[in-house]
BAFIGU-781240 format. One record per residue (C-alpha): z, y, x negated. Coordinates in Angstrom, 1 decimal, always signed. Layout:
BEGIN
<pt><zz>Z</zz><yy>Y</yy><xx>X</xx></pt>
...
! end
This chain:
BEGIN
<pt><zz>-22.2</zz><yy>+21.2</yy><xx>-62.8</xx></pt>
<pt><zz>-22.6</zz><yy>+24.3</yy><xx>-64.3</xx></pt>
<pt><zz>-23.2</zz><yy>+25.5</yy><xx>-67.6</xx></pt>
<pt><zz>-20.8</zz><yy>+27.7</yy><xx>-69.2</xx></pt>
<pt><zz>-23.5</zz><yy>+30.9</yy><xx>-69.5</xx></pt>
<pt><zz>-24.4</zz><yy>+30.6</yy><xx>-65.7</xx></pt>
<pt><zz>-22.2</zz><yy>+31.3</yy><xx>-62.4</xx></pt>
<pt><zz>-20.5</zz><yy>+28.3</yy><xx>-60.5</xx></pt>
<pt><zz>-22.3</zz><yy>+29.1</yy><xx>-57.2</xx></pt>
<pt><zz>-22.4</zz><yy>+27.3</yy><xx>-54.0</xx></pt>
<pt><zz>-23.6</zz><yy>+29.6</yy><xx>-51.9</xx></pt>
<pt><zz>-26.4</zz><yy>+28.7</yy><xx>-49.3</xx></pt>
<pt><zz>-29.4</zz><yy>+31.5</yy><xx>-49.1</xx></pt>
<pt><zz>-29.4</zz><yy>+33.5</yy><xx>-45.9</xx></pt>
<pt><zz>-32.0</zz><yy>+33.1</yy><xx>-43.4</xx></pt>
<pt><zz>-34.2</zz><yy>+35.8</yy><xx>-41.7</xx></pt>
<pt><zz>-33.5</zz><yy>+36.6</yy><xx>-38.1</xx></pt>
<pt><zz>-30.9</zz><yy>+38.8</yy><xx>-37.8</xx></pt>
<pt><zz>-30.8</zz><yy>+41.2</yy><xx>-34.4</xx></pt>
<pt><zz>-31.8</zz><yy>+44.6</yy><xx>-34.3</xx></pt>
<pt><zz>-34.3</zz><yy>+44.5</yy><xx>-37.1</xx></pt>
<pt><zz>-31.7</zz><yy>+43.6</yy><xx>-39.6</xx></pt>
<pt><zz>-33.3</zz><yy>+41.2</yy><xx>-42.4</xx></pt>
<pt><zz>-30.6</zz><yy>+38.5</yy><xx>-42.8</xx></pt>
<pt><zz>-28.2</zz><yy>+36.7</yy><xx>-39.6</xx></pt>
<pt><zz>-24.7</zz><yy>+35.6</yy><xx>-41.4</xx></pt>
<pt><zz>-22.4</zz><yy>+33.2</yy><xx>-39.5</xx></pt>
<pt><zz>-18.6</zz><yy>+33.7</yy><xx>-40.5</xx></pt>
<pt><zz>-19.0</zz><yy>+30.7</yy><xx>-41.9</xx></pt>
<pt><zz>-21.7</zz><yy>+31.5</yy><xx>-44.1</xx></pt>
<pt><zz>-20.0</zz><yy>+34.9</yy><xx>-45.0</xx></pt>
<pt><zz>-16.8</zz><yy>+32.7</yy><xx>-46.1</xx></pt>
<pt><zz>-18.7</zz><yy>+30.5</yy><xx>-48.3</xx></pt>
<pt><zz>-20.5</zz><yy>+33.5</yy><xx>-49.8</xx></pt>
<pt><zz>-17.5</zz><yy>+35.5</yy><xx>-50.2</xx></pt>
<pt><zz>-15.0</zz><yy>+32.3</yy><xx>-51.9</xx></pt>
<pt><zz>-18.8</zz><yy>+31.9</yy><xx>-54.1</xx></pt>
<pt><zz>-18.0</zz><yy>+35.5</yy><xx>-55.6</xx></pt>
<pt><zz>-14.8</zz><yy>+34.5</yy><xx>-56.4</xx></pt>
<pt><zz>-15.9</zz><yy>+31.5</yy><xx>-58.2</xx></pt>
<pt><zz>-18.3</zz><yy>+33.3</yy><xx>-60.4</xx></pt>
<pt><zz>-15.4</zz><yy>+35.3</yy><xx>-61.8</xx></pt>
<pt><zz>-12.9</zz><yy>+32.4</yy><xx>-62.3</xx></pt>
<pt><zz>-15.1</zz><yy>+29.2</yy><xx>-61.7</xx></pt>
<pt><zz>-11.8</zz><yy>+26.7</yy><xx>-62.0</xx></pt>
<pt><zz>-9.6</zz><yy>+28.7</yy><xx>-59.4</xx></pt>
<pt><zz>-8.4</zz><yy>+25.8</yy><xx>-57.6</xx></pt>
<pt><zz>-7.2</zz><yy>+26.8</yy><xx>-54.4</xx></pt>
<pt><zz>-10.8</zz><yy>+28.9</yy><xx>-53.8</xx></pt>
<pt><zz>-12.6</zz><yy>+25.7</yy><xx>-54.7</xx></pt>
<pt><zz>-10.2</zz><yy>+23.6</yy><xx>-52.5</xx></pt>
<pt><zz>-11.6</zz><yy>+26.3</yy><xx>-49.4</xx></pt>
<pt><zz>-14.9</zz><yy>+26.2</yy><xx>-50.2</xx></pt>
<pt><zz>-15.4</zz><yy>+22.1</yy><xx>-50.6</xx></pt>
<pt><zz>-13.9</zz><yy>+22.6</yy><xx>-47.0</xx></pt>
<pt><zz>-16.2</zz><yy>+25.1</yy><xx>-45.6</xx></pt>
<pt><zz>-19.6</zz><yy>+23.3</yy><xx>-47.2</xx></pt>
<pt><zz>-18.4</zz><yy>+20.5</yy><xx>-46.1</xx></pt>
<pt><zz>-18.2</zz><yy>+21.9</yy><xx>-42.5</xx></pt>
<pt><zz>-21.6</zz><yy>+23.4</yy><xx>-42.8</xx></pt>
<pt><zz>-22.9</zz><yy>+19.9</yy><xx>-43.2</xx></pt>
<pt><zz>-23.9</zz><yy>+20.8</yy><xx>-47.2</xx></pt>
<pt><zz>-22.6</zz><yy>+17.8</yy><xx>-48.4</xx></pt>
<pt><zz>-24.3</zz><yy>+18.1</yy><xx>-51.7</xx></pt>
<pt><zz>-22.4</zz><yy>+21.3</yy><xx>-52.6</xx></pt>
<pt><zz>-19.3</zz><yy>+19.7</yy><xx>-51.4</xx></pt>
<pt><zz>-18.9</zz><yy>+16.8</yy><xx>-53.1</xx></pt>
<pt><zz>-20.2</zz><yy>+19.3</yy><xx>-56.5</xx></pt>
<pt><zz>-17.0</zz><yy>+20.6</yy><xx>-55.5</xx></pt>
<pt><zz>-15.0</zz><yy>+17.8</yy><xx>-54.8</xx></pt>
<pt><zz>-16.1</zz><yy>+16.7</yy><xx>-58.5</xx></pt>
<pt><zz>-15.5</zz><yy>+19.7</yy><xx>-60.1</xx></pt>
<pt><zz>-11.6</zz><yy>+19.3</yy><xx>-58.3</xx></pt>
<pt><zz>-11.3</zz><yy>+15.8</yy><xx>-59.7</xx></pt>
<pt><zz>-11.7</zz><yy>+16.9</yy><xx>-63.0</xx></pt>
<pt><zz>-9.1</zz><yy>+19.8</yy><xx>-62.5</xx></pt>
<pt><zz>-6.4</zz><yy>+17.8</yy><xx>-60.1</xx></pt>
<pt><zz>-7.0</zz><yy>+14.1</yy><xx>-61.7</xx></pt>
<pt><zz>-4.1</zz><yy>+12.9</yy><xx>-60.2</xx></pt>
<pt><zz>-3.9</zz><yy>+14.9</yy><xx>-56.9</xx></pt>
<pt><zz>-4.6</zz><yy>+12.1</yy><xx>-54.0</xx></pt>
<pt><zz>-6.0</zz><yy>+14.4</yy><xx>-51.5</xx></pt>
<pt><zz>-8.8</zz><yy>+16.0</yy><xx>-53.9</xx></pt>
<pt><zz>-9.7</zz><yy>+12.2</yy><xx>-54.1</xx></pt>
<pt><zz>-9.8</zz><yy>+11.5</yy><xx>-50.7</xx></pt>
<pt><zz>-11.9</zz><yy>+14.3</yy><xx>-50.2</xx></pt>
<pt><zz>-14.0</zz><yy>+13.4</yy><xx>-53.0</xx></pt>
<pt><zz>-14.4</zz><yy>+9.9</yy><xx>-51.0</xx></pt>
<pt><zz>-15.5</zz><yy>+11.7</yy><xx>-48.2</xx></pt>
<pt><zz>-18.0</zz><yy>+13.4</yy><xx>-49.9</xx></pt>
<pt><zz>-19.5</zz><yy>+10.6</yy><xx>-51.4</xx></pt>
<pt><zz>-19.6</zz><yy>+8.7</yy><xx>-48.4</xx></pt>
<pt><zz>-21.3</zz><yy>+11.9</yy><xx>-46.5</xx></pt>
<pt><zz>-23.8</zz><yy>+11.8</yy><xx>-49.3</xx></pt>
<pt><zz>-24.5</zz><yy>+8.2</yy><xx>-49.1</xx></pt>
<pt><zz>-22.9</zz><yy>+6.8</yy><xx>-52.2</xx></pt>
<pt><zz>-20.8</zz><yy>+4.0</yy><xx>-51.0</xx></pt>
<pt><zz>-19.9</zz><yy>+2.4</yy><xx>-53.6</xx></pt>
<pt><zz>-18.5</zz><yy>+5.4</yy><xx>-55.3</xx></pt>
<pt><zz>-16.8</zz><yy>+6.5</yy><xx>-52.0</xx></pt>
<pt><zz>-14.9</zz><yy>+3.4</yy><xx>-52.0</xx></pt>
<pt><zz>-14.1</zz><yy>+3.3</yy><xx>-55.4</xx></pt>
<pt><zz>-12.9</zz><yy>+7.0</yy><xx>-54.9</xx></pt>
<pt><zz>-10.8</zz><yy>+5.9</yy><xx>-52.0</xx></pt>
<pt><zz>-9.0</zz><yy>+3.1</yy><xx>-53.8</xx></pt>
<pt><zz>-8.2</zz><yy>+5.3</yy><xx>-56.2</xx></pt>
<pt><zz>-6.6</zz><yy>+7.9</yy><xx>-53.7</xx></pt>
<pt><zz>-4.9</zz><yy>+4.9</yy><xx>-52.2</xx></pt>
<pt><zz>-3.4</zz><yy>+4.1</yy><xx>-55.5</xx></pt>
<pt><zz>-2.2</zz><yy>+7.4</yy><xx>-56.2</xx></pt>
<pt><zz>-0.5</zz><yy>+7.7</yy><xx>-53.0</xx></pt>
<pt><zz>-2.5</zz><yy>+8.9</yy><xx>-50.0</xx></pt>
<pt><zz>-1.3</zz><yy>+7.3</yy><xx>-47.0</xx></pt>
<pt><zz>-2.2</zz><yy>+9.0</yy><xx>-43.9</xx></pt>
<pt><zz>-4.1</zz><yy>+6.1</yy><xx>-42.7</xx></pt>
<pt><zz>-4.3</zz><yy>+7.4</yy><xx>-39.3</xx></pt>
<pt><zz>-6.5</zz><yy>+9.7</yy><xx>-40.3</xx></pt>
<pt><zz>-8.5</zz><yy>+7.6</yy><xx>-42.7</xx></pt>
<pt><zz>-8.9</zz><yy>+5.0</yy><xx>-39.8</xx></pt>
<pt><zz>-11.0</zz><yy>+8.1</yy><xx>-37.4</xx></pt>
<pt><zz>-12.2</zz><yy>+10.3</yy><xx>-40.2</xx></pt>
<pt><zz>-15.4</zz><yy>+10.8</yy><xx>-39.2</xx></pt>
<pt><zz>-16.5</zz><yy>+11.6</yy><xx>-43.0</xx></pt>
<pt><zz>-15.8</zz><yy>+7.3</yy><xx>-43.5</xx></pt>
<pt><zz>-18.0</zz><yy>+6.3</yy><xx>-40.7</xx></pt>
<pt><zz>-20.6</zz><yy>+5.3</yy><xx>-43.1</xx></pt>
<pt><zz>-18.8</zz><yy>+3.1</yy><xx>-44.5</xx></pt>
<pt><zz>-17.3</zz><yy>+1.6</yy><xx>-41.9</xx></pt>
<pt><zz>-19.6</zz><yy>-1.7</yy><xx>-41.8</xx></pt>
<pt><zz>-19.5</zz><yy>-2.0</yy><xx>-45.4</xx></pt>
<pt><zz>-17.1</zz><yy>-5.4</yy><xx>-46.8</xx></pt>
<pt><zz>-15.7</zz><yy>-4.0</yy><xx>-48.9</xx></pt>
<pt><zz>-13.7</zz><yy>-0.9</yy><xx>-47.2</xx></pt>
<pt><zz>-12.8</zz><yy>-3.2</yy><xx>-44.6</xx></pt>
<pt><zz>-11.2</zz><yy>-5.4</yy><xx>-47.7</xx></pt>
<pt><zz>-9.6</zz><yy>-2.5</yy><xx>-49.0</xx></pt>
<pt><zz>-8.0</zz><yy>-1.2</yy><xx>-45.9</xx></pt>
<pt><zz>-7.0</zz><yy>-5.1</yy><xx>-45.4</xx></pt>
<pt><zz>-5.2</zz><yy>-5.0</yy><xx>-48.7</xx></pt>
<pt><zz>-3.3</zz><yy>-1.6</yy><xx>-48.0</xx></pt>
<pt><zz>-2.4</zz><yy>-2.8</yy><xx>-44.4</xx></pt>
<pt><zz>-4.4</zz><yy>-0.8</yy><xx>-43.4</xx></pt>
<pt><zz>-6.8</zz><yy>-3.0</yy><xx>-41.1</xx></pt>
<pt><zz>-5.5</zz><yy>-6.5</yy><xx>-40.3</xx></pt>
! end
């Protein structure tokens, strides 16, 4: 998280390369993520910016910044099922099971039920082997 005197910034640096002798090659991904970053730094808890920009790291495989995100929304939207699922996701990308699972009992019990898409998410497939998601998607129906 960040401190109150410094910028929320997600950002990822460019990279040289660019054609015709320019210094710096931008996807339009990375000019997104740069562009909702400047926003942030103006008005750090705007909540449908952050909601984009979890996306978009998350889509440029920087799971790190994502789930920074994804926390940051949790403490915003407590109660808003989807920013935990999300958050869940982000764990799990990360590699913090237990706290993905935990996450995604707790969107569960706050009313997220597309479980069609929880059952091919690819963002879950870490935790696919683990005991207990399979008990928790027994006990919401979810897997018999």
């Amino acid at each position: 998280m960040t401190s109150a005197d410094e910028p929320f910034s997600t950002a990822p640096k460019n990279k040289p390369g660019g054609a015709k002798g320019e210094p710096f090659a931008k996807s339009q991904l990375d000019f997104d993520i740069a562009f909702f970053d400047r926003i942030l730094q103006r008005q750090p808890d705007y909540v449908d910016v952050l909601r984009c920009q979890g996306e978009l790291l998350s889509r440029k495989g920087l799971h790190n910044l994502a789930l920074v995100v994804d926390r940051r929304l949790v403490g915003l939207l407590p109660e808003d099922f989807v920013v935990r699922y999300n958050l869940a996701c982000s764990l799990a990308q990360g590699g913090y099971r237990r706290e993905a699972i935990a996450a995604l009992r707790k969107a569960l019990e706050q009313g997220y039920d597309d479980f069609d898409y929880l059952e091919n998410d690819d963002d879950l497939d870490s935790l696919r082997d683990d005991p207990s998601f399979r008990a928790l998607l027994r006990e919401y129906g979810i897997l018999n």
